[in-house]
Each structure stands twice: as C-alpha cells, then as structure tokens.
N, C-alpha and C positions, 0 to 999 in steps of 0.2 A: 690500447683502450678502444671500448668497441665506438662506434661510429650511428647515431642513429639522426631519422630525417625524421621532423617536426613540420606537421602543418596545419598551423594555428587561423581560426577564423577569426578578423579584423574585423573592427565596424567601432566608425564615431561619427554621432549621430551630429554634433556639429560640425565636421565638414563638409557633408551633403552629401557625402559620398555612398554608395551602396556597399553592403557586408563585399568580402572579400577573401582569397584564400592567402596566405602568405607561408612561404617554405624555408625551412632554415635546417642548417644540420650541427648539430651538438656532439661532441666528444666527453663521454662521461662512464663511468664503471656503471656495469649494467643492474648491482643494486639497486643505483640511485632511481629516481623516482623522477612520473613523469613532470612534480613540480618543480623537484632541480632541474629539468632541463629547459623549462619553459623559466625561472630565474637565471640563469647563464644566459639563455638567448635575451634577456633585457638585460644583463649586466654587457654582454660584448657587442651588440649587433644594435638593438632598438630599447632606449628605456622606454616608450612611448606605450612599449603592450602593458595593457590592462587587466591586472590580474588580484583580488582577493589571497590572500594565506595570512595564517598566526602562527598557529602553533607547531605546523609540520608535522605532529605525531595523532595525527584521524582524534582529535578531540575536540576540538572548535569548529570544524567541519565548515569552515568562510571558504574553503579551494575548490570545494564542489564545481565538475565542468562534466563534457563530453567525452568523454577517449572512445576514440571508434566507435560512434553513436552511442555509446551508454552511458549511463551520471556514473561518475566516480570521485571519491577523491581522490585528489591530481599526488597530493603528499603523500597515500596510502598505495599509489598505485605503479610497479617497478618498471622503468624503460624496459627491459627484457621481454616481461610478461605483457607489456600494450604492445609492442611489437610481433613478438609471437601470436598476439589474437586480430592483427591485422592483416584484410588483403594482399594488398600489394607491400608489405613490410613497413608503411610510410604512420607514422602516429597522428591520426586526425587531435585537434583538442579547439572545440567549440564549448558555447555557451550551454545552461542547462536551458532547458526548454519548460513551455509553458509559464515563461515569468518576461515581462520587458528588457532588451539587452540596454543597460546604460553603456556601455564600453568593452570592445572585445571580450575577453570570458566573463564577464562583471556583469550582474546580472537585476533587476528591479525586486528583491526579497519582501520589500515592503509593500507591495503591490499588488504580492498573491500570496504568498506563503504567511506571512504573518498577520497578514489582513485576515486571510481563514483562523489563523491558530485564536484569534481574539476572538470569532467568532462563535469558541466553543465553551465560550468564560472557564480561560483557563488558571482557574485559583480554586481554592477550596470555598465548599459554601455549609460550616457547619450548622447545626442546629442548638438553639441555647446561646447562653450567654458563655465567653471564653472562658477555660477554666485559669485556676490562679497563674499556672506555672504551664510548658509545653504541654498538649494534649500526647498523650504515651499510647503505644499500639504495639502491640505481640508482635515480633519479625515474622511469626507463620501469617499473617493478616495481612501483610503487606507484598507476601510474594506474588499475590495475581497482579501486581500492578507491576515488579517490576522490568519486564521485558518493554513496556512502553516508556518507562521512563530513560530506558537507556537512548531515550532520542535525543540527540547532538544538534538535529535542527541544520542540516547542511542543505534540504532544498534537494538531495536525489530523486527520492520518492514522488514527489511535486515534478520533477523535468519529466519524469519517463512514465506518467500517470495516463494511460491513453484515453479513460474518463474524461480527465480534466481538457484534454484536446478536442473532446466533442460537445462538451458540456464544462465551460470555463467558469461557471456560476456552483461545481459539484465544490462538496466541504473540503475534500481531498483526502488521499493519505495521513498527510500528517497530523492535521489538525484532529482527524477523527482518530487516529493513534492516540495523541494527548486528550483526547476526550476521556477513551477509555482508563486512564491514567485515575484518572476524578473519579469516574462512575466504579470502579473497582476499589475504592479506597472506601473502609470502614468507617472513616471520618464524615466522611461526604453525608451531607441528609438530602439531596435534592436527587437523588439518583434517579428516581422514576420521573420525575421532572427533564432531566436533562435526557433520558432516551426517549422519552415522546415528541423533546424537541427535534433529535435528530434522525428518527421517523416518520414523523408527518412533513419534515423539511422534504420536497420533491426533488431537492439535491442534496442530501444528507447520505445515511450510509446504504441505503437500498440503491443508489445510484452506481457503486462499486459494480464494474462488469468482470470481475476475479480475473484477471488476465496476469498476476503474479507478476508483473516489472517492478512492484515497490518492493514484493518480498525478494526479488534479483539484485536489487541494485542496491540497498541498504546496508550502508556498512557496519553498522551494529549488529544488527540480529533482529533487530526491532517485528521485521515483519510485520507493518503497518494492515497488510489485509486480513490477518487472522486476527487484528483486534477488532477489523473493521466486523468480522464475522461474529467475534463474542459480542459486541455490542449488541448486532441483531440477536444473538441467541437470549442476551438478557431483554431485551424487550419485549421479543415472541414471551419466552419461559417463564418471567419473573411476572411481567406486566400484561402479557396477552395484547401486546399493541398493535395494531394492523396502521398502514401505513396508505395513501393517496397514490402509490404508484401502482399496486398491487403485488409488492414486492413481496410481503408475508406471505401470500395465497398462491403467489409463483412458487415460491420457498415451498410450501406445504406439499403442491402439486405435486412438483417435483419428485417429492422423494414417496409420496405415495406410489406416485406410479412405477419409479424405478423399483420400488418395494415388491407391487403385485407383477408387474411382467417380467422387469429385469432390460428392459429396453424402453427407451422414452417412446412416448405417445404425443410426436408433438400437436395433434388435432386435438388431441383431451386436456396437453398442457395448456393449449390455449385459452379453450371453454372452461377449465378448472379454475384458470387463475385469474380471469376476467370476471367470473360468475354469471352465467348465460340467463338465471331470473332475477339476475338485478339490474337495472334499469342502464347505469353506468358501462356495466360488463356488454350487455346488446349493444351499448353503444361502439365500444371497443372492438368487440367481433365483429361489425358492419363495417368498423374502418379497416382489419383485417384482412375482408372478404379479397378486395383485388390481390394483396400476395400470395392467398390461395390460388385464385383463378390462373396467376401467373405459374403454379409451382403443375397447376395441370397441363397448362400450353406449351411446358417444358418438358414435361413426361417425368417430372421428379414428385409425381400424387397420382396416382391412378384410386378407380373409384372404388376398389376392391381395399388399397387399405390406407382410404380416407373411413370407409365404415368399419372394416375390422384390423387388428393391431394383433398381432400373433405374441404369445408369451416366448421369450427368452428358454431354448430347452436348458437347464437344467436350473433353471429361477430358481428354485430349494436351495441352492447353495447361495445367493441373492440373499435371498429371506434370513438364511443362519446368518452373514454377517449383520444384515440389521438386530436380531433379537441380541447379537451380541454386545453389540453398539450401544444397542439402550439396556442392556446390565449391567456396561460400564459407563455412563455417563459423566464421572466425574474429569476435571479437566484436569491432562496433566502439561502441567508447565517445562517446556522443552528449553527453554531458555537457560532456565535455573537447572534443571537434571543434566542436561548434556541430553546428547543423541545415543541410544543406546542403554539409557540410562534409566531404572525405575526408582519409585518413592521406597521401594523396602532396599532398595542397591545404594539407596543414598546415605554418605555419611556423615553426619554432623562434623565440619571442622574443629580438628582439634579435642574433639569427644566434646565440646563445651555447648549446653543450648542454647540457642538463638538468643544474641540481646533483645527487649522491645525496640520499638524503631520511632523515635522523633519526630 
C-alpha cells in the first residue's frame, strides 16, 4: 500500500500559538482521496486537527482547503494526483485563503463568502402580485442561468481570488456568479436595477482583474469569471451603463484598438479610457503622469512610440475575426453543450422536449 507524507498547516487561535507546519505520513490506496488521509491522520495520530466534510462526494463542498497552494476539494481530490502535482512529493493541505482561519483547515465562511453572497439579494424579486400556483418557465428560458447555479458554494473561488487579496471590499467570485443566476432568469423583474447596482459598486464586477484562478479552481464548471463577464456584457449591451471606475470605456478602448492596429496602444488605452476632455479623466491622466515618466527613465517608452503606434502587419486578419465575432453574437452555453459541442449537434434526451422548469 502506497505510502504518502501529509503536511498539514496547524493554528488555534486560542492557544497563542502561531500557525504552524505539522507532518504525518498515511498508508492508504492511492484512489483514496486527500480527505481520507487527513481523516486517518485524526482517527490514529491527533483528533485535535480541524477539519470541515459532509458529504465526501464534491456536493456539499464544506472540505474546501489548500493542496499545494490551490483551493480544492480535499474529498474530490486523489492522494496520487496531489502528490504527482507536488515538488518535492510531500502533500501541503492549508486553509482556503482570503477568509479568517477559525481552526486549522476550518475556515471564517461567514465573514466573507457569505457576507458578499447576501450582498447581492440573493432571492428572486418578481414583479406583480404571485400567481395562484408555481410561477412556470420553459426549460429553454432557464438554460442561461444554469451553469451558475451549479455553485456548491465551497468558498474555492473566494481562496484563490487574487482581487479579493488586493481589494478585500471587491463583491467577489461567487457572489457575482449568484448574482448572474437572478439577473439571467426570466422571472426576475429587477434586472436593470441589479446591474446598475453592481456597476456603479466601485467593487462590483468591473473590479474582476481576469486572471482565471476561479475559473481553475472551481470544481463544477461554474466559471464564476465568465459570469462575471456576462454581467458586464448585459449592462454595457442591454442597459448602456458606464460605471465609476471607467471600467466600460476601458472595455471599449480596448477592443477598438485591438480592432484597428491589432496590437495595444497602451498611451491611447489610457487617454481613451479615462477621457482626456472630461474633467475626471485630466484628472486621472495627471496622476498617471509619473508611471509614464518612470517607463522613459527606464527605456521601456521612447518618444518615437509614445507619438506614434505602428499597425500589427497583417491586422486584416485582426479585423475578419472581429466582423466574425459580431455576426455571431449570440451566446453559446458551454456548460450545457459540452466542449466540442454545437446547438444544431445537440440532442434532446431521449427525443422528448424540454419539461418547463419550476
């Protein structure tokens, strides 16, 4: 039976003591998983560690930890495979991050993860008075919502948020995941209300810096950043909302210019997205100014192309994928299709259509 070495980060805050490393080694088939080994090491060695599990089969998602710096579930995830993705062969298992540690892997949920997900009134808010009996909805109506709904709420996406590391006040991952759960549903009447809120919030969803750790570490599929993306699409597209960061007018920049050169302009992404004749944007460009002056004293801006920006040769090929882009606009749900997978390659199970959906 294979032989693997466990080393678990310790810390109780009532005995004064500072976190700590502790190493133990476990004898188990290398199926098992790395929360049987951290439950063996409390049934033979310490009951004393502190650990979260229910269910064992990645549905309750309470085991949420570290394995070799990344959030994982502990229940979903095989001694083999955390091993093989380890340095020096030894299994780290720490707390998730960005949340208070109450007790070695045990972690303050109530503190940040669910204090955001309230924050984004996570119920329905129809309009009208209720009808007699369930309100009824076409299962096609309900499929843009359901790749967020498949969140378990295990607090991954939240550890390994490197937003929320800089900006501990940002709405987060998940809660804006469950935002777009509401704002996606046919039922919902507040929708243009609830993206303006999360919007003009200067920690809302324009605060997302896309660095994909929630779409990495998420054991559903959920992909909390490409909801974080639809939302902005719906609030640009639907509602035309600009936002206090200048997060829309970055957005826009952006892709204009990648449009017409085919290479960024970051001098013009600048002045675009601040807007250099509005009072605000001067403002912004003034504070600016010194990381310019620094990027000259370093020789990474010369004044040749601080003025001029050279097109991308063969930009046309640039430009065909955007008119592509915008001829196909609509969104296709990867969650429900599979990878690989189109709307006309899809088969209704069972030949039978869609039930409505409750």
């Amino acid at each position: 039976m294979p032989d693997y070495a466990l080393r678990i980060r310790r810390y109780d805050p009532e005995s004064g003591r500072p976190p700590y490393w502790a190493d133990f080694q476990v004898e188990l088939d290398d199926h098992r998983s790395v929360l049987d080994g951290i439950l063996d090491v409390k049934d033979r060695e310490d009951g004393s560690i502190g650990i979260r599990c229910s269910c064992q089969a990645a549905i309750c998602g309470s085991c949420g930890v570290r394995v070799n710096g990344q959030a994982k579930l502990a229940c979903n995830t095989k001694l083999r495979d955390a091993q093989a993705g380890s340095d020096d062969g030894v299994i780290t298992v720490e707390p998730m991050g960005n949340m208070p540690v109450l007790k070695d892997l045990i972690v303050n949920m109530d503190a940040v993860h669910w204090k955001k997900v309230q924050r984004i009134v996570p119920w329905l808010l129809p309009e009208g008075e209720p009808p007699e009996r369930e309100y009824v909805v076409p299962a096609e109506s309900m499929i843009d919502v359901t790749q967020s709904m498949a969140c378990i709420h295990c607090g991954a996406c939240v550890s390994d948020c490197l937003s929320m590391e800089v900006d501990p006040l940002f709405i987060g991952p998940a809660a804006l995941a469950k935002a777009y759960r509401f704002v996606g549903d046919p039922r919902d009447a507040q929708t243009e209300q609830r993206l303006r809120d999360l919007a003009e919030d200067p920690h809302g969803i324009y605060d997302c810096t896309h660095c994909f750790n929630c779409v990495e570490v998420c054991p559903k599929g959920v992909a909390p950043m490409d909801q974080i993306m639809r939302l902005r699409r719906r609030a640009t597209r639907d509602f035309e909302i600009s936002d206090p960061n200048n997060g829309r007018r970055h957005e826009e920049s952006f892709t204009k210019i990648i449009q017409k050169k085919g290479l960024l302009d970051e001098r013009k992404l600048l002045q675009d997205s601040f807007g250099a004749l509005r009072p605000q944007g001067q403002l912004q460009l003034l504070r600016s100014l010194p990381t310019g002056l620094r990027g000259f004293a370093r020789g990474k801006i010369s004044p040749r192309t601080a003025l001029f920006h050279e097109r991308l040769e063969g930009v046309e090929n640039v430009q065909r994928i955007y008119e592509h882009a915008e001829g196909h606009a609509e969104e296709i749900n990867m969650y429900i299709l599979g990878e690989g997978e189109t709307e006309d390659e899809k088969e209704p199970a069972m030949g039978e259509p869609p039930e409505p959906a409750t």
